[in-house]
FILODO-875060 format. One record per residue (C-alpha): y, z negated, x; residue in three letters. Coordinates in pm, whole numbers, padded with zeros to 5 digits, always signed. Example, Ala and Ser with C-alpha at 12.3 -4.5 7.8 and 13.67 -1.06 7.14 Angstrom:
BEGIN
-00450-00780+01230ALA
-00106-00714+01367SER
! end
This chain:
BEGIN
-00126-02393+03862UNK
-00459-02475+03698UNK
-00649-02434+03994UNK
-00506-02648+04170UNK
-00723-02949+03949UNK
-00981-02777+03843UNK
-01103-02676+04149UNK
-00996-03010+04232UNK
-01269-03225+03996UNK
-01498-02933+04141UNK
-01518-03005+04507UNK
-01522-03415+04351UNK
-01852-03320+04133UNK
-01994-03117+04441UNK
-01946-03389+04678UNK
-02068-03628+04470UNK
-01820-03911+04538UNK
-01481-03999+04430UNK
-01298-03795+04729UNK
-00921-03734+04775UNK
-00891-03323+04723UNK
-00534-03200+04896UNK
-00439-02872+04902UNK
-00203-02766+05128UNK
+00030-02440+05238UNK
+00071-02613+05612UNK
-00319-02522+05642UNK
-00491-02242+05743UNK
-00820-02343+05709UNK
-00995-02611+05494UNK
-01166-02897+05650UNK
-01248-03270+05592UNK
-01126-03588+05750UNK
-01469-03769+05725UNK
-01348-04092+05789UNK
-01069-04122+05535UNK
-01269-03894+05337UNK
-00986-03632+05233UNK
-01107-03298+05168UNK
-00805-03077+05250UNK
-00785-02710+05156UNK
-00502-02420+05256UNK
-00329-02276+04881UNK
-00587-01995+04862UNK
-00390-01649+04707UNK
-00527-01350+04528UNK
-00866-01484+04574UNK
-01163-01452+04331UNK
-01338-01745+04144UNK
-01645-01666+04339UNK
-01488-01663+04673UNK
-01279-02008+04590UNK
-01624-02170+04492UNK
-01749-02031+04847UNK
-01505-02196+05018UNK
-01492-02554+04868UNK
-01889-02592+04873UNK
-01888-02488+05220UNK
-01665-02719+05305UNK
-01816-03005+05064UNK
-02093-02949+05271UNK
-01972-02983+05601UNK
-01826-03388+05372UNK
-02153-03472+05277UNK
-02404-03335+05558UNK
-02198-03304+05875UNK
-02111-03632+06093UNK
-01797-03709+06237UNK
-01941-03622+06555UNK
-02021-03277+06489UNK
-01684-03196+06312UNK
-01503-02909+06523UNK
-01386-02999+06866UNK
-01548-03365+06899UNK
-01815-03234+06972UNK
-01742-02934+07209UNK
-01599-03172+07405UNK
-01899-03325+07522UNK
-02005-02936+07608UNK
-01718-02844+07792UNK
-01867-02690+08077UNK
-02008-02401+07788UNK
-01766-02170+07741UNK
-01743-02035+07377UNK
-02046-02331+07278UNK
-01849-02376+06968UNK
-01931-02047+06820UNK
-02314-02132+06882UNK
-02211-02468+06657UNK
-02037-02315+06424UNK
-02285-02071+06351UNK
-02596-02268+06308UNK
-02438-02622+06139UNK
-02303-02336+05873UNK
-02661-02185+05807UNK
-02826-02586+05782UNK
-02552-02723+05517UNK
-02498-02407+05317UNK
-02880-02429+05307UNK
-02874-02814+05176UNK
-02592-02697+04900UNK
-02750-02416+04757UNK
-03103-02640+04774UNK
-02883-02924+04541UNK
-02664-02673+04329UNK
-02885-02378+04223UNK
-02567-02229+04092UNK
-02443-02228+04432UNK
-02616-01942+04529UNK
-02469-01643+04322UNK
-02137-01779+04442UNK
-02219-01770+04803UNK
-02373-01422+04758UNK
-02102-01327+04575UNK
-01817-01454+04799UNK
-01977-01343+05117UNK
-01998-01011+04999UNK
-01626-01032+04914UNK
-01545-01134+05262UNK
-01753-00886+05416UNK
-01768-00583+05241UNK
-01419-00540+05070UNK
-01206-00792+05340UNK
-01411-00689+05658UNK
-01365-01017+05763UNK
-01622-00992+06037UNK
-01480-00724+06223UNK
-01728-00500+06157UNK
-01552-00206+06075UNK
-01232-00282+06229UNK
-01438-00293+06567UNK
-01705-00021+06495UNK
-01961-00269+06551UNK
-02332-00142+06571UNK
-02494-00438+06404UNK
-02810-00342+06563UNK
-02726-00406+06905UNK
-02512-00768+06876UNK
-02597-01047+07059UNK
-02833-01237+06879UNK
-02603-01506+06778UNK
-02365-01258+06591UNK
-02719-01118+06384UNK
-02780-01492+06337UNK
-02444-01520+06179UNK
-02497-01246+05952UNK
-02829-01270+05832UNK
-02793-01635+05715UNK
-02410-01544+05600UNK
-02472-01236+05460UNK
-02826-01156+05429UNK
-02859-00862+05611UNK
-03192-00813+05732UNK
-03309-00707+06144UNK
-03632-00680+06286UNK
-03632-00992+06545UNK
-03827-00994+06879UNK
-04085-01272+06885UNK
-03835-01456+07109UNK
-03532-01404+06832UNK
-03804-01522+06552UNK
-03866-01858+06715UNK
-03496-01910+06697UNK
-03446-01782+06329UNK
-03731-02013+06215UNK
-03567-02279+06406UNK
-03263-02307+06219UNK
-03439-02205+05885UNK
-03615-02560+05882UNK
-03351-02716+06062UNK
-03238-03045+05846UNK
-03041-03255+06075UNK
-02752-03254+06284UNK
-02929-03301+06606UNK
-03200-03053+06594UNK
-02820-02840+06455UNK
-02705-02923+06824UNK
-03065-02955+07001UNK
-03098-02541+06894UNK
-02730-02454+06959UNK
-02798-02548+07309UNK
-03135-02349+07387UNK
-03021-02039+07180UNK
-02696-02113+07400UNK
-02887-02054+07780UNK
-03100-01786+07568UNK
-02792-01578+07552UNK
-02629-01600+07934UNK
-02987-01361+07989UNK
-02993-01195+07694UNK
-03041-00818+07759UNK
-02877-00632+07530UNK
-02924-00252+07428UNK
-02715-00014+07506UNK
-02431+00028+07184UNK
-02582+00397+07135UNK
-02865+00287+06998UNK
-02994+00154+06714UNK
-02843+00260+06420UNK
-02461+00421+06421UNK
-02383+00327+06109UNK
-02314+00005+05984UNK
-02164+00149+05673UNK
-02467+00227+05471UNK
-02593-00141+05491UNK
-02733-00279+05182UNK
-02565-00653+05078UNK
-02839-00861+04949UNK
-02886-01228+04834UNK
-02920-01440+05152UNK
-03261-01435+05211UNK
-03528-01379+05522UNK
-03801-01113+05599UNK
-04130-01164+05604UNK
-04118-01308+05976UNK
-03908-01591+05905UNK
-04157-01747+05663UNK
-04398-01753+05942UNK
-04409-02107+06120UNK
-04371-02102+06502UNK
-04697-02144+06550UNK
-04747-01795+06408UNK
-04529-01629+06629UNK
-04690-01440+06931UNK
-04526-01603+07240UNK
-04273-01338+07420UNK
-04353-01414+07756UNK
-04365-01027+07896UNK
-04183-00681+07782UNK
-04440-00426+07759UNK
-04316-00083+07927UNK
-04280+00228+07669UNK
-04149+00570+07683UNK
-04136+00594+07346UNK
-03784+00653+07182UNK
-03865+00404+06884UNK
-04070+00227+06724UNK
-04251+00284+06409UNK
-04134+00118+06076UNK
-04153-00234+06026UNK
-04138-00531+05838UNK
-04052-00455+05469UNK
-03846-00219+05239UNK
-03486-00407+05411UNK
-03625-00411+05737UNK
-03479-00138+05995UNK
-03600+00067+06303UNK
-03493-00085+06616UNK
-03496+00122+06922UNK
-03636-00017+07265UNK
-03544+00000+07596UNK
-03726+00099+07935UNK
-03716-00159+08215UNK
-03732+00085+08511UNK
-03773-00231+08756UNK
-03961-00562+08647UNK
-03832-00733+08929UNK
-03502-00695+08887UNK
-03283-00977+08829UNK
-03122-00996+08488UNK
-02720-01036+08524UNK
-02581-01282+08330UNK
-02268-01312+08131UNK
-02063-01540+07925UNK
-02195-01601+07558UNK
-01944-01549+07277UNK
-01963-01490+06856UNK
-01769-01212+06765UNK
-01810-01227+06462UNK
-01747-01645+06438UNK
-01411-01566+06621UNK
-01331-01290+06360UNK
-01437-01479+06105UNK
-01204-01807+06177UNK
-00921-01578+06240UNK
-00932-01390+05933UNK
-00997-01711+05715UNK
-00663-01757+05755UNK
-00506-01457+05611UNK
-00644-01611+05279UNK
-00345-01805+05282UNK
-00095-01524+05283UNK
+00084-01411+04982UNK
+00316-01528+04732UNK
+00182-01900+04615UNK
+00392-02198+04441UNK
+00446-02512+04661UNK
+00251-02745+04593UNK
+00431-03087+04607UNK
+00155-03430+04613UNK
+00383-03763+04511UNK
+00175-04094+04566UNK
+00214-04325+04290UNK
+00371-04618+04488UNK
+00201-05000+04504UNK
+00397-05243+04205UNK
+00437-05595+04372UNK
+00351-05758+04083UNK
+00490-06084+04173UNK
+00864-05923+04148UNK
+00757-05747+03821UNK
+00591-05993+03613UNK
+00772-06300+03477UNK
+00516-06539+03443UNK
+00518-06670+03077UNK
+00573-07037+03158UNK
+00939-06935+03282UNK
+00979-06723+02983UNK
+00922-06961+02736UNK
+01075-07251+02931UNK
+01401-07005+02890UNK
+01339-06982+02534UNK
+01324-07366+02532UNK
+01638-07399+02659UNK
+01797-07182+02469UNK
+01701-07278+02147UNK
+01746-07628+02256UNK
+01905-07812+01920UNK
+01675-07609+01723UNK
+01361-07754+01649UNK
+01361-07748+01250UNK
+01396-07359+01253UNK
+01175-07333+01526UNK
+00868-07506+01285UNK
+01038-07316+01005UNK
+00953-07001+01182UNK
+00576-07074+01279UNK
+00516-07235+00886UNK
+00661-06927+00775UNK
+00406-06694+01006UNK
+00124-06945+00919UNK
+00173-06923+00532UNK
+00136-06618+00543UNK
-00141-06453+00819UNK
-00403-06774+00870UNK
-00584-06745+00565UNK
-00568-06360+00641UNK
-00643-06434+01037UNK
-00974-06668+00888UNK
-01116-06369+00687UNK
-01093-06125+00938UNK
-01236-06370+01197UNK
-01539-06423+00931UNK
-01584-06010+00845UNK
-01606-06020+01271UNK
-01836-06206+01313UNK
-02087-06074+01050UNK
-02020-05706+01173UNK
-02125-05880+01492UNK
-02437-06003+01393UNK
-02481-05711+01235UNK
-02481-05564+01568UNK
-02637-05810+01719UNK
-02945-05754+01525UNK
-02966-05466+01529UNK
-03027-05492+01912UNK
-03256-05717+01838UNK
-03592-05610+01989UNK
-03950-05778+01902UNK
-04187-05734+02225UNK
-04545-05830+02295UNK
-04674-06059+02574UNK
-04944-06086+02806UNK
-05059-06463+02619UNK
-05293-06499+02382UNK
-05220-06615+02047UNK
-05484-06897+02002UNK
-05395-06868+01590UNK
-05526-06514+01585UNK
-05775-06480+01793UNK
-06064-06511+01581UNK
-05921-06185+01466UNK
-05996-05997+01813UNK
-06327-05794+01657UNK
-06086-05643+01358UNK
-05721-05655+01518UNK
-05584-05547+01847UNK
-05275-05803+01718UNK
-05370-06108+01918UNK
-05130-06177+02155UNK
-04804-06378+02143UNK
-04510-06195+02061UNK
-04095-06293+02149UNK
-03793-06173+02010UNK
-03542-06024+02252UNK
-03166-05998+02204UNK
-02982-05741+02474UNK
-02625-05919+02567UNK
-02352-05754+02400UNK
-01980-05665+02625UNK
-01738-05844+02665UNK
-01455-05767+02561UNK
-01068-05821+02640UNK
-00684-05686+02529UNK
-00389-05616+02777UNK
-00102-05556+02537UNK
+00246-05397+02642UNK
+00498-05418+02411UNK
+00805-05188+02415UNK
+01133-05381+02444UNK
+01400-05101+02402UNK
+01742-05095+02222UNK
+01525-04879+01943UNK
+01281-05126+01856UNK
+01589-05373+01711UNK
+01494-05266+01351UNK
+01111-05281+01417UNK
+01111-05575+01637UNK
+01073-05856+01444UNK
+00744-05683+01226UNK
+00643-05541+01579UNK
+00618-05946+01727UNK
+00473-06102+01413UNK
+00146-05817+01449UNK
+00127-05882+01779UNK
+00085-06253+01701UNK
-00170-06174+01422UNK
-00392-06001+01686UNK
-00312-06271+01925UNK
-00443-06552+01684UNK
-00735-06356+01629UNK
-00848-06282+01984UNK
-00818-06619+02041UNK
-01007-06751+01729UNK
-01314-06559+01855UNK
-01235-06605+02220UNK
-01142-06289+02331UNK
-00926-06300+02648UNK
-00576-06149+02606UNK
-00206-06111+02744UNK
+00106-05975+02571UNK
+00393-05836+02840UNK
+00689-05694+02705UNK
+00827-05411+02916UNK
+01191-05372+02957UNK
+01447-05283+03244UNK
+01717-05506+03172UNK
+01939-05520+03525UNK
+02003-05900+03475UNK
+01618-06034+03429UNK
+01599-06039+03803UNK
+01860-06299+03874UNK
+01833-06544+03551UNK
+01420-06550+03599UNK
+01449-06629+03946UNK
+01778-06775+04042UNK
+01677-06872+04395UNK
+01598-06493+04420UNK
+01928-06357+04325UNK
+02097-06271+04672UNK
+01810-06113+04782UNK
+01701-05732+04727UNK
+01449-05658+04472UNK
+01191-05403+04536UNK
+00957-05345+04213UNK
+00746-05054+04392UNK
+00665-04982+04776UNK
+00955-04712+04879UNK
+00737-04490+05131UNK
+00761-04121+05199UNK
+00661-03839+04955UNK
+00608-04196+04676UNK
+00766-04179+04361UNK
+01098-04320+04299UNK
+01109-04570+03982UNK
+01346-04779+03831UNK
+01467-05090+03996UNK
+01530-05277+03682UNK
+01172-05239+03528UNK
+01019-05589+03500UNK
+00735-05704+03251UNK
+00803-06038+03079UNK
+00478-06258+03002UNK
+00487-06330+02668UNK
+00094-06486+02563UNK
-00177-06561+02654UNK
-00541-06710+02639UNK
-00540-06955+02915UNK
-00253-07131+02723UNK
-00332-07529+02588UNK
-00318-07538+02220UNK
+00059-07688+02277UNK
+00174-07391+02498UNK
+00069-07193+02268UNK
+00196-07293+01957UNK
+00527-07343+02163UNK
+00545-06996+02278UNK
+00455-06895+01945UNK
+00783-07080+01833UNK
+00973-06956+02044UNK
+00884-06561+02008UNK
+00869-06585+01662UNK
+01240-06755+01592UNK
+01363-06511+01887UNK
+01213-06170+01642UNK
+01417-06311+01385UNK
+01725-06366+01586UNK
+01717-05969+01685UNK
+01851-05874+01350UNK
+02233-06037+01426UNK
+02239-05813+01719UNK
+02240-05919+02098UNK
+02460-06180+02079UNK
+02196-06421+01930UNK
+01951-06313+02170UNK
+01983-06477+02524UNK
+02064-06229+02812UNK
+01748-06176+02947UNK
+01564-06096+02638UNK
+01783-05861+02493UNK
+01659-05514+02440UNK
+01760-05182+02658UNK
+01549-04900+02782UNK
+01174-04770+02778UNK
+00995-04790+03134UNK
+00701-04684+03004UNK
+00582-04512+03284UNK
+00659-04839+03554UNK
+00454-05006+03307UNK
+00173-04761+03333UNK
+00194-04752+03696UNK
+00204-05145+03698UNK
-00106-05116+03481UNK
-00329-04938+03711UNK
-00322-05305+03908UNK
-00279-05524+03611UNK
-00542-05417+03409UNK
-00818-05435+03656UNK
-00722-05745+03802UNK
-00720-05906+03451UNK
-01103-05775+03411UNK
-01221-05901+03759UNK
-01038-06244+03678UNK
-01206-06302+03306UNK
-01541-06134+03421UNK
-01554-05907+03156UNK
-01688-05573+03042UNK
-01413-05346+02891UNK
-01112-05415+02878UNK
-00863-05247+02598UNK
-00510-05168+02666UNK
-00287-05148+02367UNK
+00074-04990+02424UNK
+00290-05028+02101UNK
+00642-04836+02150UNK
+00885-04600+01926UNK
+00984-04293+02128UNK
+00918-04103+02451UNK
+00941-04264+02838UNK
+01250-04262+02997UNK
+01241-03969+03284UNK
+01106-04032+03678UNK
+01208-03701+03817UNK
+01275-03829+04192UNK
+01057-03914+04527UNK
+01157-04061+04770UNK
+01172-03847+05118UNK
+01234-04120+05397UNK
+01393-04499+05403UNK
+01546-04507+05037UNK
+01675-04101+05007UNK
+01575-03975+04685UNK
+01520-03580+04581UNK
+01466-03476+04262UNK
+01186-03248+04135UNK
+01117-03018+03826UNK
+00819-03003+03657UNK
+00928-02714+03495UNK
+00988-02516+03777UNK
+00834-02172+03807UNK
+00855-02224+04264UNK
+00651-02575+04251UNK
+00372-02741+04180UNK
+00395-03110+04109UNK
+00103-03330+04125UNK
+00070-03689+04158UNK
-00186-03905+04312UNK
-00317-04250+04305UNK
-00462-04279+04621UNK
-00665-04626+04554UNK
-00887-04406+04272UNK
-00850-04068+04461UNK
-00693-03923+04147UNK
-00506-03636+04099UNK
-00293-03495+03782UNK
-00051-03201+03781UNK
+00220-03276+03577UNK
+00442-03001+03340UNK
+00588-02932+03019UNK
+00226-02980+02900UNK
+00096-03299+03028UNK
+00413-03471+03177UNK
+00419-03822+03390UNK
+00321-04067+03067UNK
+00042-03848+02989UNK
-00064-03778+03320UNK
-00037-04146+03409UNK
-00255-04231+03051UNK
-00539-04045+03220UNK
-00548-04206+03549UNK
-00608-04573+03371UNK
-00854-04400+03142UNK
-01004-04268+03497UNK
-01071-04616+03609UNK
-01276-04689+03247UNK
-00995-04832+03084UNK
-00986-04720+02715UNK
-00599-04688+02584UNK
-00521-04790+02216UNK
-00100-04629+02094UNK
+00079-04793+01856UNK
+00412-04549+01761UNK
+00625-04701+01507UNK
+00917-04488+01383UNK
+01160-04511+01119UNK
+01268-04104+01159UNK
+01158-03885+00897UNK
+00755-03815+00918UNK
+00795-03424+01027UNK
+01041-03506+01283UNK
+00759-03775+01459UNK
+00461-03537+01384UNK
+00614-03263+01575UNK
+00655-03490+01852UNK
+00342-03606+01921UNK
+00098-03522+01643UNK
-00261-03383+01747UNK
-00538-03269+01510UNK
-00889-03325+01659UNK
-00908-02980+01810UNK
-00648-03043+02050UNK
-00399-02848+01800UNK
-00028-02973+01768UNK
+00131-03036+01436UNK
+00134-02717+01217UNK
+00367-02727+00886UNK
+00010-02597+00733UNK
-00099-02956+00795UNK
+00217-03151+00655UNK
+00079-03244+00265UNK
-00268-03375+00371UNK
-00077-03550+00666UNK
+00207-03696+00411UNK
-00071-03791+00121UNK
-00261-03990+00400UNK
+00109-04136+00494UNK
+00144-04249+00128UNK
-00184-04412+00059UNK
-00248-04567+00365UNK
+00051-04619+00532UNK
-00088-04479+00887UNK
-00171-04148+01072UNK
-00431-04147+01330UNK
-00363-03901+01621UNK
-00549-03705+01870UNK
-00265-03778+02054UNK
-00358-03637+02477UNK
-00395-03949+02709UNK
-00451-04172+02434UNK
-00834-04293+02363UNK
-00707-04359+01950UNK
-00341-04327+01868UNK
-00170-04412+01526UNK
+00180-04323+01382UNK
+00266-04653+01167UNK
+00552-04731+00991UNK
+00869-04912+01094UNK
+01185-05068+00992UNK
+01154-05252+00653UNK
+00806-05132+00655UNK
+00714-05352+00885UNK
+00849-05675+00738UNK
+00608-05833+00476UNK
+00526-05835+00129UNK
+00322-06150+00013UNK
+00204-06238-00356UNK
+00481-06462-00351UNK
+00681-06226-00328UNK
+00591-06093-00688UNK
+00902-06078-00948UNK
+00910-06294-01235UNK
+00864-06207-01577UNK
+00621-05929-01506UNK
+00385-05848-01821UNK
+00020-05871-01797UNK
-00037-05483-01667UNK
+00268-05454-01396UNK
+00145-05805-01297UNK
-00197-05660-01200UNK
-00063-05311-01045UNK
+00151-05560-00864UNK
-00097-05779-00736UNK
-00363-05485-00605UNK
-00027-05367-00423UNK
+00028-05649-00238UNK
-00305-05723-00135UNK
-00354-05336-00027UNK
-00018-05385+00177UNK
-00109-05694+00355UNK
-00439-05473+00535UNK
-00192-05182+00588UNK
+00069-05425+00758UNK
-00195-05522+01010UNK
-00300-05207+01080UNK
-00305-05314+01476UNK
-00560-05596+01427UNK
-00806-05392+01188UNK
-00814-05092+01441UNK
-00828-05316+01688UNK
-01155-05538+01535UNK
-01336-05198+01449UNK
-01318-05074+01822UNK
-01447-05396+01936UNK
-01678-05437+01707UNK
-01832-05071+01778UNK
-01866-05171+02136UNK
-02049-05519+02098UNK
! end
């Protein structure tokens, strides 16, 4: 159900703040809990656009305008001894902030007109037919209610004027209550006509925009005190007022000096209209199901990278001349690369950087020029400013799943050539590798192993994740030089070891399934936290994986009992929340749980860089996830122009949904490299050139991840 976010991010944008937007089948009516700020609304049926809009910027404006004081019964209470005083509230706090919202959202206004003529005129939702109301002789507090609701129009005593200019310039909550009150005692005298007269028709009324007659522009100072009823025996009165306005019949008072009874002052047409608001509800509707992204306790997730590689140390205890082997082997091959990149950096950032650059005038004199001050205005000192470019920094998550065991090895060794360069030109980075492995738990933390692990907080209506997700801390830039270059060992002699299978690999680090969602989740804490901690100004998250996430299709519903939803299901609704950013995402066929998730972190300004690598046929992968900048999925139309750019430069960028840039690269032998020394022997003069171009074109397609990654920070800067 589309509304269900749409009108969502509407009542967000009305309200102007980041509120939580629930709707609901349990209510009947929509209202706002002002002090957790959660705007909740009943699963509106068979209503119209106009009429939906109605309803959530009334009720935005009851969030932003209306104190928790005034909300409903809090207040009544302190008005107890007024029977019905609610109505009076109700009426007169609707006119003020319906007022204020059509005064900030000029668009506001066809909507109300719109939706209040839907309610009235074709839903009757004030009773007025369904009673045979003479709108002529109400109370005044009912005409009140439907000449600010519904802009009919009445010709008003000088008494009933006062009270309509009142509220008309009414702008705060007390004056809201301060009027209620008098126009409250007005009413236990009010005389009323007899329901003869007047009009006996309400039928033929004309619905215009909400908007007053000529008396209610008058200030109160204009208005002729009512402090006597003149006599008449004339039947009516002549026409007044203008082309809405309507004859008004008036009454005879046979004896002055008779004492007006009183009665009890009620709304009829408040009542009706908070009874029938709830028919709205009625109707065939989808359930609409809200799961709560749970909180990751990070310190059970995250394997902190000095246990990982003191593991590693262990393991390959014995080995030291293939663990030097390995990092030669890396060196030989990407630092001279690393140092050119590092240099094209930093000239694309001064580049930048002057082009910032900014020359301004001050107020000193220049004593060298002014001689010059008959002929040149020139003579003042001038000063060169630079703005500060961002700072920048890199969260990368690398997939750890039984498919990456052909890709791994290339996957590790780019990850360390974007590594070496972040840290060459101080950018702040960490590298976790994601994996749900069931024995991590008890060889990370031994002293841990009797005792129940618990990933993700297992509260009601939460979703239910995988127990076995933890992220392993591979890198990063608060290492020492010999941390570093020790980790570095250790990864890089471990990539290698993935090609004899698992049983070179020790336990913990061998490869299984793809929590990519956990690590999403986990990210929406991560992520931040790693920005507040280095002080810096965007941060990028890089995910680089080779297939879909594995499912999360259950919630829990209380203790540790799961139930399983569908997000294919024609009966329900499923949308998620994460309650810390007041987000919301409905997730189906079209958008499911990764992508959904994706847009959350991108919600909190985190950009998100995908890395797929895939060894399956290039059609099969398109058709998976292939988007062309229109939002179109992969056509066969598109496949030559698609498999030319696959050819020549060994990548595909996608428009991939969730993603800020995505890019199919290649895997399997692909990934491994091809150097100059690799070059065959014996080559004559012409294959030895073709050759050579080759390899150097390869070794800037191989490192496809730094280069993106270099020309989105250098944009930024």
């Amino acid at each position: 159900m589309l509304t269900v976010h749409t009108k969502s991010i509407l009542a967000k944008l009305l309200a102007r703040e980041n509120i939580l937007v629930q709707h609901s089948q349990d209510a009947t009516t929509a209202h706002f809990d002002l002090k957790n700020r959660i705007l909740i609304l009943p699963a509106w049926t068979q209503i119209s656009a106009a009429l939906y809009d109605l309803l959530i910027g009334h009720e935005v404006g009851h969030a932003l305008d209306t104190p928790p004081d005034g909300w409903h019964d809090s207040l009544v209470e302190r008005h107890k001894t007024k029977t019905n005083f609610k109505n009076f509230l109700n009426v007169i706090e609707d006119a003020r902030i319906e007022k204020k919202m059509k005064r900030r959202y000029e668009g506001l206004r066809r909507a109300f007109r719109l939706g209040y003529e839907e309610l009235n005129q074709y839903r009757d939702f004030f009773n007025i037919r369904k009673d045979q109301m003479n709108i002529y002789t109400l109370p005044l507090i009912d005409r009140i209610n439907l000449h600010f609701k519904c802009g009919m129009k009445f010709h008003w005593k000088p008494i009933e004027e006062r009270f309509i200019i009142k509220i008309t310039n009414a702008e705060t909550f007390e004056e809201v209550e301060a009027i209620a009150e008098e126009l409250y005692d007005y009413s236990i005298t009010e005389e009323l006509p007899p329901p003869s007269q007047g009009k006996e028709s309400s039928e033929k009324i004309k619905w215009k925009e909400n908007e007053f007659n000529q008396s209610s522009e008058k200030s109160l100072e204009q208005v002729e005190p009512d402090n006597h009823i003149e006599e008449s025996n004339q039947e009516e009165d002549g026409p007044r007022g203008d082309e809405g306005g309507v004859r008004q019949k008036t009454w005879e008072m046979k004896d002055m000096t008779k004492k007006i009874p009183t009665r009890i002052p009620q709304c009829k047409t408040d009542e009706a209209f908070r009874i029938n608001t709830k028919t709205l509800t009625l109707g065939p509707t989808r359930q609409i199901l809200y799961i709560d992204l749970p909180t990751p306790n990070l310190k059970q997730i995250i394997t902190p990278a000095k246990i990982v590689n003191q593991l590693l140390s262990n393991f390959f205890k014995g080995q030291k001349s293939a663990l030097y082997l390995a990092l030669k082997t890396f060196r030989e091959r990407n630092d001279r690369y690393i140092s050119l990149l590092v240099k094209e950096f930093e000239m694309r950032k001064a580049a930048a950087k002057y082009k910032r650059t900014q020359l301004h005038t001050t107020g000193d004199l220049d004593i060298t020029k002014i001689y010059r001050y008959q002929l040149d205005d020139n003579i003042f000192r001038k000063i060169m400013q630079v703005p500060e470019g961002k700072s920048h920094g890199l969260v990368f998550f690398l997939d750890k799943s039984g498919s990456m065991n052909n890709n791994i090895n290339g996957a590790i060794e780019q990850t360390f050539v974007l590594t070496s360069f972040c840290r060459r030109v101080n950018i702040p980075f960490v590298v976790y590798g994601f994996t749900d492995k069931p024995d991590i738990w008890s060889v990370d933390f031994p002293y841990m192993k009797n005792k129940e692990r618990e990933n993700f907080l297992k509260l009601p209506h939460t979703l239910a994740l995988n127990d076995n997700f933890a992220l392993r801390e591979i890198i990063n830039s608060d290492m020492g030089a010999i941390e570093y270059h020790t980790a570095m060992m250790n990864q890089l002699l471990l990539a290698q070891q993935y090609a004899h299978g698992d049983t070179m690999v020790p336990i913990q680090e061998q490869l299984s399934g793809t929590p990519l969602n956990e690590t999403l989740i986990a990210a929406l804490e991560i992520v931040p936290q790693f920005k507040d901690k280095h002080k810096l100004d965007l941060v990028h998250t890089i995910i680089l994986h080779d297939g879909d996430a594995d499912p999360s299709n259950q919630y829990y519903t209380h203790g540790k009992y799961r139930k399983d939803f569908h997000i294919c299901s024609t009966e329900q609704c499923i949308v998620i929340r994460h309650k810390p950013s007041h987000q919301t995402q409905e997730i189906n066929p079209y958008n499911p749980l990764n992508l959904a998730l994706m847009e959350m972190i991108r919600g909190v300004g985190i950009p998100i860089i995908g890395f797929y690598i895939t060894e399956e046929e290039l059609p099969t992968v398109l058709k998976k996830a292939y988007y062309s900048k229109k939002g179109e999925a992969y056509k066969d139309s598109q496949w030559e122009d698609l498999s030319n750019q696959w050819k020549k430069e060994h990548y595909i960028e996608s428009f991939t949904p969730g993603y800020n840039r995505f890019f199919f690269i290649p895997g399997g032998t692909s990934t491994k490299w091809k150097t100059i020394s690799d070059i065959p022997v014996g080559l004559n003069r012409s294959k030895l050139l073709l050759e050579f171009k080759t390899r150097i074109k390869k070794k800037e397609t191989n490192r496809i991840l730094v280069h993106k990654f270099i020309d989105l920070v250098a944009k930024k800067n």
